[in-house]
N, C-alpha and C positions, 0 to 999 in steps of 0.2 A: 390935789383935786381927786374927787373920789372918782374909781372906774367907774365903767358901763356894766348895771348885772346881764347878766344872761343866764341862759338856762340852754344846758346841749339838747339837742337831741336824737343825736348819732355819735358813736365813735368815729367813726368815718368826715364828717363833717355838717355843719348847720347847725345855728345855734339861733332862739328866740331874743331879743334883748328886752328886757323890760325898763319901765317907767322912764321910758324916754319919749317924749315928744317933738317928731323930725321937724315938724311945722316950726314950732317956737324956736330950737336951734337955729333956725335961717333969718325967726325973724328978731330974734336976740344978737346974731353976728356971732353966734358961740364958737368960733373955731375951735377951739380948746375941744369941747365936747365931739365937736363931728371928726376931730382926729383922732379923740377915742373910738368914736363908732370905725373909723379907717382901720386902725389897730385889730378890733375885733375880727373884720371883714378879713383882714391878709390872716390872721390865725384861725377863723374856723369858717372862710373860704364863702360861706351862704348866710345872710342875718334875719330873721325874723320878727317884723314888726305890728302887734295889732293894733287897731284901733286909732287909726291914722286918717285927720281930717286931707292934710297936705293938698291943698289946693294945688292947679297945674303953673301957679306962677312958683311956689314953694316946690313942689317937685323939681321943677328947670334948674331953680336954684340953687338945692340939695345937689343939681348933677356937677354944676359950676363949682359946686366948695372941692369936689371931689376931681374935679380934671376937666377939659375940655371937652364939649359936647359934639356927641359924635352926627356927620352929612344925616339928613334924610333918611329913613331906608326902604329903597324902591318898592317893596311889596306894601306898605302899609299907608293908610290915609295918618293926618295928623288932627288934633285937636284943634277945632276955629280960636282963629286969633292965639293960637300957640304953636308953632309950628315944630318944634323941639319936644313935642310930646307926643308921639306914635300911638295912634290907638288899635286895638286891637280887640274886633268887635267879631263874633261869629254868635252868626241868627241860627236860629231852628232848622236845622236838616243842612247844614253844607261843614263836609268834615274840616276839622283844623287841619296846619297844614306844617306842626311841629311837632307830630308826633313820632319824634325816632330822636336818640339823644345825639346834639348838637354841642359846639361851643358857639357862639356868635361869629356870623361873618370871618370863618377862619381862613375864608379863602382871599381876604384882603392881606396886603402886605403890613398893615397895623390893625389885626382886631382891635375891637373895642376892649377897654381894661373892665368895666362894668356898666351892670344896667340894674334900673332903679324900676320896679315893675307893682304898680297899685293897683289892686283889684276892684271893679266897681262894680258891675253885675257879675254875680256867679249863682250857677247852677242850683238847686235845693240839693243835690247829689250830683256825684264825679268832678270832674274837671282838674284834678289833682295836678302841681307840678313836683316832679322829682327833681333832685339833684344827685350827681355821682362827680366824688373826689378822683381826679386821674394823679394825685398822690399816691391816695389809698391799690389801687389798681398797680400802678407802678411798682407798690412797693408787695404786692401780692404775689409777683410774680417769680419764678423760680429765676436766680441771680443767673446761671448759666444762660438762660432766654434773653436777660435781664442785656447779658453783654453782645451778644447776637444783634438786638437791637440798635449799639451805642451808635453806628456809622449810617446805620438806613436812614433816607430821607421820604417823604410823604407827598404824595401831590394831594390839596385840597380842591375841590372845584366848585361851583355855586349849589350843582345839586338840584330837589326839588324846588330852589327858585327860577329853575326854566319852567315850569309848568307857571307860574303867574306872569314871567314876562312874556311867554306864550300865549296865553289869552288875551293878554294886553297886548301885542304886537306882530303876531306871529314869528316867521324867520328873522324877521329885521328887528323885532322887540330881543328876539335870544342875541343879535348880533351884539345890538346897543349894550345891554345886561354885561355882555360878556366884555365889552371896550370899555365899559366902566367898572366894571367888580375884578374881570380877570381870574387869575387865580393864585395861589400861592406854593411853596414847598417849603416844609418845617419838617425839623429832625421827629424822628418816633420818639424820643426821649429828648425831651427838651427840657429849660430849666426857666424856673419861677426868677421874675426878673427882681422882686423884693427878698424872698427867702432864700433863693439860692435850690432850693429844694424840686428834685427828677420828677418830672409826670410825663404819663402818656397820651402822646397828640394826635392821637389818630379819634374819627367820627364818623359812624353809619351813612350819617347823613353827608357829609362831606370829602371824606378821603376813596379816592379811586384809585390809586396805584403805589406803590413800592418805588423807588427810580432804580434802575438797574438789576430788578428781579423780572423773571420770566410771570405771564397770568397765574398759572399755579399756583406758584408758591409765592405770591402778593399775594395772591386771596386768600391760599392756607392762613397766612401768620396775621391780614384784617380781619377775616373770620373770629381766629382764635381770640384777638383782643376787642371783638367788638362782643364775643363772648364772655370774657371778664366784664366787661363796662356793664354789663347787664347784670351782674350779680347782687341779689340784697343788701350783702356786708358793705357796698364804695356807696352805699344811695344813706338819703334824707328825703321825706315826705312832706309835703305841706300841702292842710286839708283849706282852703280859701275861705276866708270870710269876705262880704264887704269892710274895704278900709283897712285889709290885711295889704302891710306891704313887703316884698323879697328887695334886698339887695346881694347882687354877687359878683365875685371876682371871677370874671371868664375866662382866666390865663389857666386856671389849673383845673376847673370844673365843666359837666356839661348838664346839660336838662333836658328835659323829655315833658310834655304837656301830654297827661293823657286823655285821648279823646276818644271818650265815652260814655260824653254830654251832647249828643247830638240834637238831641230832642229840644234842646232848653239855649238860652243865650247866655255867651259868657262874654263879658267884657273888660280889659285892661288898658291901664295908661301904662307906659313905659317912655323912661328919660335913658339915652344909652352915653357914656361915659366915654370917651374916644382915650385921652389921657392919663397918666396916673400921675396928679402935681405934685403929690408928696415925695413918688419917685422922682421925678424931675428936680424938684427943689433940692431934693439930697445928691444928684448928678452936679448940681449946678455948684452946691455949697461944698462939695469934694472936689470941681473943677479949680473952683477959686482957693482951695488951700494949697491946692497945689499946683 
């Protein structure tokens, strides 16, 4: 069976796939195919698709080929009559509210493995998403830093989603928020559960502490690496079309939506991926060999 083409367009990570049609894959049962497209994702981490009708019952079910679809998520309304489709709708004049680089919900104790995000109104100008590889970052970094890191652990917290379950609730909307999201701790160097392969799990948006460092020197060494994350060389750019879709692995990536479209409405569907089945199936069929 012939690959998937693609076309890079970073060293660092994110690649275009051409002449592939997601819709017709779901609606052909092409497994074969959407396990290449899997293959693609775990090797260059962010995929890019133009020209994508993907209706929201095909979106849902592109999410199902790929893993178990992830709860609700508190900040966003959903699609009528789809409830496993997040919309994400910002009118004229109210800024977004993802502008700082993120991994998805890191502060759950099982991020989501990926999310499936279709563009349907966008801007005539800006509204750019980035992506940056915490591979590329990881492996940026001077090896002696590199080992300083191996023991430290991270606390993640919800972050700017107290500011919407605060409008929504006030003190008892932050309680609610926080009895169901919680929070998490993951190593700073943690490891890709497909490849094997170090990245760095620290996020602007979500990590507030070091466990066992003094203020200082936690914020010295979040500082520093929220200073790498921000460097040109770990990033990939995507300019939106309508019908432009991203798929990406949020174990080893984060993203940044820049907002500086305020003037104009931008609109997205997003299907988020809770599981990874492929990894799962390969746990299960290693289980039963031995």
């Amino acid at each position: 069976m012939q690959d998937v083409r693609v076309d890079r367009w970073s060293p660092a990570l994110g690649a275009e796939v051409l002449d592939i049609d997601l819709g017709a894959l779901v609606r052909r049962d092409d497994d074969d195919r959407i396990g290449l497209v899997y293959d693609a994702l775990i090797e260059h981490q962010v995929l890019f698709f133009r020209n994508q009708g993907l209706p929201p019952d095909a979106h849902r079910e592109l999410g199902v080929r790929l893993g178990e679809l992830a709860p609700r998520h508190h900040s966003y309304a959903t699609l009528d009559g789809h409830p496993d489709v997040a919309v994400l709708d910002w009118l004229p004049g109210i800024r977004p509210d993802a502008s700082e680089w993120h991994s998805d919900m890191t502060f759950r104790a099982k991020p989501p493995f990926a999310s499936i995000l279709k563009a349907i109104v966008v801007p005539p100008v800006g509204g750019d998403t980035l992506w940056a590889s915490m591979y590329s970052v990881h492996d940026a970094l001077d090896p002696g830093f590199r080992a300083d890191l191996e023991t430290l652990l991270v606390d993640h917290d919800p972050g700017q989603f107290r500011n919407g379950a605060y409008e929504a609730g006030g003190n008892a909307g932050i309680a609610e928020m926080h009895a169901r999201a919680g929070g998490a701790v993951w190593p700073i160097i943690s490891h890709h559960p497909v490849t094997g392969r170090p990245y760095i799990n620290v996020s602007e948006s979500n990590s507030r502490w070091i466990i066992g460092l003094g203020a200082a020197e936690s914020q010295r060494i979040l500082s520093y690496l929220f200073d790498m994350i921000n460097r040109p060389e770990h990033h990939v750019r995507l300019r939106w079309q309508p019908d432009t879709v991203a798929i990406w692995d949020n174990r080893a990536t984060q993203h940044y939506a820049v907002a500086d479209y305020t003037q104009y409405r931008r609109t997205m569907h997003r299907v988020a991926v809770d599981t990874d089945r492929r990894l799962e199936q390969s746990i299960a069929a290693h289980a039963v060999r031995h």
